[in-house]
PyMOL CGO cylinders between C-alpha atoms (Angstrom):
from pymol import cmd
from pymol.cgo import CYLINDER

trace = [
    CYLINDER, -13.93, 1.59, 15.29, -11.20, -0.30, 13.24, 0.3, 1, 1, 1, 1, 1, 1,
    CYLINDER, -11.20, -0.30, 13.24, -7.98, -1.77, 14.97, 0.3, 1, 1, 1, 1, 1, 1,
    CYLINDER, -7.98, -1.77, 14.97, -6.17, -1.45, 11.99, 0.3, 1, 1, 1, 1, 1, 1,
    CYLINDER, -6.17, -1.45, 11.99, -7.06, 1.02, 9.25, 0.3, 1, 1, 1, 1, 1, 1,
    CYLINDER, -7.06, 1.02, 9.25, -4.41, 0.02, 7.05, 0.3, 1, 1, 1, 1, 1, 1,
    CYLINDER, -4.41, 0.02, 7.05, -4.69, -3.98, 7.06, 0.3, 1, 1, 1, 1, 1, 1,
    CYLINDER, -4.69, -3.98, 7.06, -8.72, -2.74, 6.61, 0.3, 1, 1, 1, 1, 1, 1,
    CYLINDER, -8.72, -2.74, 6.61, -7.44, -0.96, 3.39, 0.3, 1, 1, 1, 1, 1, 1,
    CYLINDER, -7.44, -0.96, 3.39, -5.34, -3.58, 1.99, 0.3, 1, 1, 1, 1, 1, 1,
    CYLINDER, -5.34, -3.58, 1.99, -8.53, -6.45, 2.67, 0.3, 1, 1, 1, 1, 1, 1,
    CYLINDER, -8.53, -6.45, 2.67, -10.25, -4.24, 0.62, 0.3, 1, 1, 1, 1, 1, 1,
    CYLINDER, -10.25, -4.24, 0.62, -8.37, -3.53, -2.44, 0.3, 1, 1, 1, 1, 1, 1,
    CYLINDER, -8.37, -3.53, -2.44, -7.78, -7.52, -2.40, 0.3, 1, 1, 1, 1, 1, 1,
    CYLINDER, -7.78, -7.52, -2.40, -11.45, -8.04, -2.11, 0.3, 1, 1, 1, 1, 1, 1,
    CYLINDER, -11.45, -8.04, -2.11, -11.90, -6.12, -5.04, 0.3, 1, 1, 1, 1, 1, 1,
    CYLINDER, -11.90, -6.12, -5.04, -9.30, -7.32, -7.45, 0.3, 1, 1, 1, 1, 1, 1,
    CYLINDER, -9.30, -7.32, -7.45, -10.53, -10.53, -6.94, 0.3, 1, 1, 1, 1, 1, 1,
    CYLINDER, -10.53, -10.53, -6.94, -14.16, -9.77, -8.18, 0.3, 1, 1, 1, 1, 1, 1,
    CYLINDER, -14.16, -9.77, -8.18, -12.37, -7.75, -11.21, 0.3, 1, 1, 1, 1, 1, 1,
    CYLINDER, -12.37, -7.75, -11.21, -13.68, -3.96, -9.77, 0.3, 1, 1, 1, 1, 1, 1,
    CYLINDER, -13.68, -3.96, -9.77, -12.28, -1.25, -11.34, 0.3, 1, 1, 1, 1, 1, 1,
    CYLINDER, -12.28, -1.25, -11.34, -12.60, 1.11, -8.57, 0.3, 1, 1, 1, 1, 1, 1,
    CYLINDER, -12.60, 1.11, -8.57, -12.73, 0.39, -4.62, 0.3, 1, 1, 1, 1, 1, 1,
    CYLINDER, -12.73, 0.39, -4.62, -13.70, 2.97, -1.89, 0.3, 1, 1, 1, 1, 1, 1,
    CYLINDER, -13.70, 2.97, -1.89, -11.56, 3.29, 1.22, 0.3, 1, 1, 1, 1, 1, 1,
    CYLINDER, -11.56, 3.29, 1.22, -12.91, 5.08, 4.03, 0.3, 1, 1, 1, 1, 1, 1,
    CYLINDER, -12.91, 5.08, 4.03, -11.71, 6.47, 6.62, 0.3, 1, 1, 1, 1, 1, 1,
    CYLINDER, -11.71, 6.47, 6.62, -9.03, 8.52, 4.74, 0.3, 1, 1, 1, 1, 1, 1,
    CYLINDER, -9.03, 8.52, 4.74, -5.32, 9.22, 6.58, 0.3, 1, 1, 1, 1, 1, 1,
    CYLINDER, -5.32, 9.22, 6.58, -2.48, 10.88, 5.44, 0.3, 1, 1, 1, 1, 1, 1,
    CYLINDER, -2.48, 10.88, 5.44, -0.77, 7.74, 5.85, 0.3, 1, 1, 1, 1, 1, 1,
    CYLINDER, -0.77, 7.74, 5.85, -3.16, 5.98, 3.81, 0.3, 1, 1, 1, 1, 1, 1,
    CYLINDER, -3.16, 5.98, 3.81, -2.72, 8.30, 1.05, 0.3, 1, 1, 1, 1, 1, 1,
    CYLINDER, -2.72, 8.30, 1.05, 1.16, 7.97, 1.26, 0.3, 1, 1, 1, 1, 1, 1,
    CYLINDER, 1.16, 7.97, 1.26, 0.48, 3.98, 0.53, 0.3, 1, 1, 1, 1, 1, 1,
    CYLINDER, 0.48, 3.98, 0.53, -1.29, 4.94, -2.50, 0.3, 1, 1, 1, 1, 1, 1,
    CYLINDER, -1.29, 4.94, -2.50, 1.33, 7.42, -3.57, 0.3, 1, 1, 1, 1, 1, 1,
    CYLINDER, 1.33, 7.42, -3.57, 3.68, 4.49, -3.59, 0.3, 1, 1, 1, 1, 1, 1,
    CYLINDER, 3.68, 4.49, -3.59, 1.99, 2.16, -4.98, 0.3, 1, 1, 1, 1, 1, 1,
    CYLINDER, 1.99, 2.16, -4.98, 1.34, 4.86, -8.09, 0.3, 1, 1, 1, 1, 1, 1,
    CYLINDER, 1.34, 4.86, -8.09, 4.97, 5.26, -8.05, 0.3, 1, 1, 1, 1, 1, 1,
    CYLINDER, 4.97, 5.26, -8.05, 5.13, 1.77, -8.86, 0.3, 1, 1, 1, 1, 1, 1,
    CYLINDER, 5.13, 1.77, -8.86, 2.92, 0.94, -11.13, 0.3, 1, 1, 1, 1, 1, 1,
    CYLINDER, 2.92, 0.94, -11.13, -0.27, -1.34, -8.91, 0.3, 1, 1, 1, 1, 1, 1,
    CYLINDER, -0.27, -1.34, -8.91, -2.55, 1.41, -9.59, 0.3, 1, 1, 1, 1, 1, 1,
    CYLINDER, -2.55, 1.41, -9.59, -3.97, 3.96, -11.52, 0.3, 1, 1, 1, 1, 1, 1,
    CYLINDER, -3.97, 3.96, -11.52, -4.24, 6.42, -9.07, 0.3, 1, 1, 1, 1, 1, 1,
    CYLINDER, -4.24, 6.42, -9.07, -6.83, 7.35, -6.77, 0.3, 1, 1, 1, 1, 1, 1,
    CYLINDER, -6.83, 7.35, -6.77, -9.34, 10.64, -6.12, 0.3, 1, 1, 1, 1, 1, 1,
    CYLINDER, -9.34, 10.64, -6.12, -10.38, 11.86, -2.86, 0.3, 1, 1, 1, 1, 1, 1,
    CYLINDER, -10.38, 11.86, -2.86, -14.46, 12.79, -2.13, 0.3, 1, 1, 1, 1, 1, 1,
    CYLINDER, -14.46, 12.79, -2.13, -16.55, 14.48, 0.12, 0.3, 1, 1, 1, 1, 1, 1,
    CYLINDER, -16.55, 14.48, 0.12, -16.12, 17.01, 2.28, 0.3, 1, 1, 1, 1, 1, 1,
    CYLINDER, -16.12, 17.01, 2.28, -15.08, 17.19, 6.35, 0.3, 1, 1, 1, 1, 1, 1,
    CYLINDER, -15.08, 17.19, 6.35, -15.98, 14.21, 8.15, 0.3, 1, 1, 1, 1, 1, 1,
    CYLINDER, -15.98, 14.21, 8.15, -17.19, 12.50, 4.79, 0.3, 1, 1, 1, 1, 1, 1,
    CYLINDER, -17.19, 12.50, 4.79, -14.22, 12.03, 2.72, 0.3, 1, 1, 1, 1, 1, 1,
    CYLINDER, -14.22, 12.03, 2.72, -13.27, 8.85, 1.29, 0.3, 1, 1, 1, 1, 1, 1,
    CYLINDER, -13.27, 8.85, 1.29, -11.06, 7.59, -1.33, 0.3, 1, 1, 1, 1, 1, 1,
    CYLINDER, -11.06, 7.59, -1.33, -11.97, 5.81, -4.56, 0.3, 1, 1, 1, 1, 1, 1,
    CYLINDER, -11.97, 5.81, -4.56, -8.99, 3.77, -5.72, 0.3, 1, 1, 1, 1, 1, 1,
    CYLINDER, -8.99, 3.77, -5.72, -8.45, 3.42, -9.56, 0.3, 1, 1, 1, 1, 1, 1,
    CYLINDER, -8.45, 3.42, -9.56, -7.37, -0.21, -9.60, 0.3, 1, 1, 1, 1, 1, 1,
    CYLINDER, -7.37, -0.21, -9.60, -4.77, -0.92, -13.25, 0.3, 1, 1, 1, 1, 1, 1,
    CYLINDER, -4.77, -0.92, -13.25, -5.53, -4.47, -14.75, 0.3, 1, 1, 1, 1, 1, 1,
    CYLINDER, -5.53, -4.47, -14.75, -3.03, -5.71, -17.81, 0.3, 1, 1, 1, 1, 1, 1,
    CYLINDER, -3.03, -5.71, -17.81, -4.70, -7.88, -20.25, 0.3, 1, 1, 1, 1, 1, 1,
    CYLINDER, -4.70, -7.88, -20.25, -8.07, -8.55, -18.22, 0.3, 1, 1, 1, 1, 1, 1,
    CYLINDER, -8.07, -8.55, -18.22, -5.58, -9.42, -15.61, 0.3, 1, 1, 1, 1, 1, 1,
    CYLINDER, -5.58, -9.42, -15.61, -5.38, -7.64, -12.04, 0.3, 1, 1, 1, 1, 1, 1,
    CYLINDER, -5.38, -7.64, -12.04, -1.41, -5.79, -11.64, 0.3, 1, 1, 1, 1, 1, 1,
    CYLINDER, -1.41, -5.79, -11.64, -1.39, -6.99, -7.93, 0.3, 1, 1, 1, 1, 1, 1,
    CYLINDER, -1.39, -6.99, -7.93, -1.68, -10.80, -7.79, 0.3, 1, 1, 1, 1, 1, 1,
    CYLINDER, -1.68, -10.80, -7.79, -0.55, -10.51, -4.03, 0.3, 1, 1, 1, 1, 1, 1,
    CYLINDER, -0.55, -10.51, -4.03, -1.04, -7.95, -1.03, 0.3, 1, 1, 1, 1, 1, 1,
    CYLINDER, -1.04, -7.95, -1.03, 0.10, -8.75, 2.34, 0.3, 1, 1, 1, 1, 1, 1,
    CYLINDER, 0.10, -8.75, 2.34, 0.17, -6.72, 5.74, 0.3, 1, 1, 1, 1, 1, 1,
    CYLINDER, 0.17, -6.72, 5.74, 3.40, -7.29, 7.60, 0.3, 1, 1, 1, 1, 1, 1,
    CYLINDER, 3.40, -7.29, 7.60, 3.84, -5.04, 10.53, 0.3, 1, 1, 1, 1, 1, 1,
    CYLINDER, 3.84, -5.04, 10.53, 0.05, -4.97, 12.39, 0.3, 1, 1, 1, 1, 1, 1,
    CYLINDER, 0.05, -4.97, 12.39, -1.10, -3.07, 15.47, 0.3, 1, 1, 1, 1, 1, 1,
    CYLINDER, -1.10, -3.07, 15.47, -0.29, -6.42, 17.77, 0.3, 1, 1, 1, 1, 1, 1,
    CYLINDER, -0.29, -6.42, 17.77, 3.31, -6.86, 16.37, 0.3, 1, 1, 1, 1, 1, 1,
    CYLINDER, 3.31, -6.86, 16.37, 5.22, -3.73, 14.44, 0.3, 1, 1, 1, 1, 1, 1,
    CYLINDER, 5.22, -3.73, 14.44, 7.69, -5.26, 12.19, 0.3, 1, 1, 1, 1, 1, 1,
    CYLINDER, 7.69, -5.26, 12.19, 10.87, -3.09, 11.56, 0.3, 1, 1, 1, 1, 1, 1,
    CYLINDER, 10.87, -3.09, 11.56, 13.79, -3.32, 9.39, 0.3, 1, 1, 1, 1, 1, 1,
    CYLINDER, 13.79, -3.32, 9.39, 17.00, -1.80, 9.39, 0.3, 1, 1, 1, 1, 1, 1,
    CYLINDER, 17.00, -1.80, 9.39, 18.69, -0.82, 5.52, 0.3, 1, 1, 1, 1, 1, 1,
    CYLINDER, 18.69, -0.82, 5.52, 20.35, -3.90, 4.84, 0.3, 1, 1, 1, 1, 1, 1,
    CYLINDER, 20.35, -3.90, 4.84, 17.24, -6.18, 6.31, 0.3, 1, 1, 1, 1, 1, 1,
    CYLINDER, 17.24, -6.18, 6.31, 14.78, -4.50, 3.90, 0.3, 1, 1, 1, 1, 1, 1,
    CYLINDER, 14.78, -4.50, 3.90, 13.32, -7.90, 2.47, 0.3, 1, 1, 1, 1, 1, 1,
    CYLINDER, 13.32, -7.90, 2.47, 12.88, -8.36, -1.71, 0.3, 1, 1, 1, 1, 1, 1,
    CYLINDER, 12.88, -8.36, -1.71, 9.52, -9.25, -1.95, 0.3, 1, 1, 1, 1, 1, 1,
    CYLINDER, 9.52, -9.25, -1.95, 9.27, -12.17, -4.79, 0.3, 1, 1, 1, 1, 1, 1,
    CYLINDER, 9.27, -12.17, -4.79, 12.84, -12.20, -6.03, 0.3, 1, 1, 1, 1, 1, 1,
    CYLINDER, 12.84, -12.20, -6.03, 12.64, -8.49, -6.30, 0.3, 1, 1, 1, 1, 1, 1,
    CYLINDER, 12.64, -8.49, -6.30, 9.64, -8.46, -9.08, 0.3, 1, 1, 1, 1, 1, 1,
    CYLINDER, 9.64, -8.46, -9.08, 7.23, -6.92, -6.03, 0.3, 1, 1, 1, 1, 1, 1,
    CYLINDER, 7.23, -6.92, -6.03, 7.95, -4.13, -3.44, 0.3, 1, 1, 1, 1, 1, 1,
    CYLINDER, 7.95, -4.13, -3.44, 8.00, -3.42, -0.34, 0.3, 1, 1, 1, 1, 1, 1,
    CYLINDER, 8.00, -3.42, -0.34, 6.43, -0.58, 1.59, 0.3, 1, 1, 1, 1, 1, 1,
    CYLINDER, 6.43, -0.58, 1.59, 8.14, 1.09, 4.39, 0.3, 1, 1, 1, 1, 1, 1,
    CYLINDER, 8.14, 1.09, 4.39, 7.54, 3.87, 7.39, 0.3, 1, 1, 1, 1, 1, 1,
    CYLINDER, 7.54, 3.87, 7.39, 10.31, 5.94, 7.34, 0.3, 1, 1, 1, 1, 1, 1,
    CYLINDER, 10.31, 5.94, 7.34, 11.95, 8.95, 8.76, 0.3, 1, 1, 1, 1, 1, 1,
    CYLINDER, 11.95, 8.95, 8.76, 12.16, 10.37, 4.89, 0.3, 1, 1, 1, 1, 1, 1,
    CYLINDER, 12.16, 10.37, 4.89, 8.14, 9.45, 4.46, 0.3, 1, 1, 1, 1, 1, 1,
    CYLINDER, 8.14, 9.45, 4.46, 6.56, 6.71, 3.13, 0.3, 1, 1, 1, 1, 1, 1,
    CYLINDER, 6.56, 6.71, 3.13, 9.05, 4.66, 0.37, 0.3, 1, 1, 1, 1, 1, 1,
    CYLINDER, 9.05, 4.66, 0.37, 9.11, 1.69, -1.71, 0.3, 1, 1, 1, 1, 1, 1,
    CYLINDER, 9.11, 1.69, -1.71, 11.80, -0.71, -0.96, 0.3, 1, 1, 1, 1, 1, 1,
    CYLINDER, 11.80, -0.71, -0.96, 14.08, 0.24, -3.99, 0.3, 1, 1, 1, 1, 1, 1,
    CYLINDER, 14.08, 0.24, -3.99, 13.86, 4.58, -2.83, 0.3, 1, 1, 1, 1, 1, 1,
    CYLINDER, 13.86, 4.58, -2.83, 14.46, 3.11, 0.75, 0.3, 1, 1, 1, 1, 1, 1,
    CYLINDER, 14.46, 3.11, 0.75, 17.90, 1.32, 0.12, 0.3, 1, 1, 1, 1, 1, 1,
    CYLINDER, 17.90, 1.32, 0.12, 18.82, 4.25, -2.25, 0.3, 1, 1, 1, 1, 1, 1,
    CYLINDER, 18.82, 4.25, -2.25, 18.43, 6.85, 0.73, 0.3, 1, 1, 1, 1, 1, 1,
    CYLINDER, 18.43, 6.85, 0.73, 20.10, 4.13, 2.78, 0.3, 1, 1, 1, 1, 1, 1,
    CYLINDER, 20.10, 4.13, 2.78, 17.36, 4.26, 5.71, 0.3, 1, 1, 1, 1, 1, 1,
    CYLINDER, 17.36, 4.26, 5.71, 14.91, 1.81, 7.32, 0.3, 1, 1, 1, 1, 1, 1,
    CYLINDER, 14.91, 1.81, 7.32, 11.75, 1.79, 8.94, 0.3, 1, 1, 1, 1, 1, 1,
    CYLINDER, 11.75, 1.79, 8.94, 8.57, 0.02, 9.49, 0.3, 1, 1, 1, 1, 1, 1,
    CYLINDER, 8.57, 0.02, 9.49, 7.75, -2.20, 7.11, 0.3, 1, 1, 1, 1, 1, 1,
    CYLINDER, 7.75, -2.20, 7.11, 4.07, -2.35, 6.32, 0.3, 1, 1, 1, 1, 1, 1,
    CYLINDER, 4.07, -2.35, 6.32, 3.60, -4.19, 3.84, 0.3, 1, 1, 1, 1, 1, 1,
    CYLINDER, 3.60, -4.19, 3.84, 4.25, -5.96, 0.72, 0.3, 1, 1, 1, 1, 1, 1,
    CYLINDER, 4.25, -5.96, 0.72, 3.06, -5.92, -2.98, 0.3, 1, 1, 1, 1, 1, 1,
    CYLINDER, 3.06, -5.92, -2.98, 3.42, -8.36, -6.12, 0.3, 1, 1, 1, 1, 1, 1,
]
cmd.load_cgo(trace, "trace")
């Protein structure tokens, strides 16, 4: 059993960025999960991603983007864990790398990006952040 699904899922897609993959498999799959990736497709870190299997034996594969030979995301980072939840109100939302990465937050509007956050003026959880 995993304490934290989500930190599991960002460990992984660093993991494989760093060995140049062009697809990495998440499993288990969540909702939430899936929001993450819906944001992060928003944004422009990755391709997209496909989900497989049936019942209990569904998994994601994640379509990773690369730019010139070069992985998109040079930087994933968990912020609010299991042990500590990190949240931020509107005007605390943090820019992530002079505001060239984003930030992914829990809200009560779903699942946003730090720019679609500020714009609907609500905070949340932050979960984590991307460059």
């Amino acid at each position: 059993m995993l304490s934290d699904p989500i930190g599991d899922m960002l460990t992984r897609i660093r993991n494989a960025i760093m060995v140049n993959k062009k697809e990495v498999v998440i499993e288990p799959v969540s909702k939430f999960k899936m929001a993450i990736l819906d944001v992060m497709k928003r944004e422009g870190y990755i391709d997209g991603y496909r989900l497989e299997g049936e019942g209990v034996k569904k998994r994601l594969i994640v379509h990773l983007r690369y730019y010139k030979g070069k992985p998109v995301i040079q930087y994933i980072e968990r912020v609010s864990k299991p042990g500590r939840r990190v949240y931020v109100g509107v005007d605390e939302i943090p820019k992530v790398f002079n505001g060239l990465g984003i930030a992914i937050l829990s809200t009560s509007k779903g699942v946003l990006s730090d720019r679609e956050a500020k714009k609907l003026r609500v905070g949340g959880e932050l979960v984590c952040k991307v460059f």
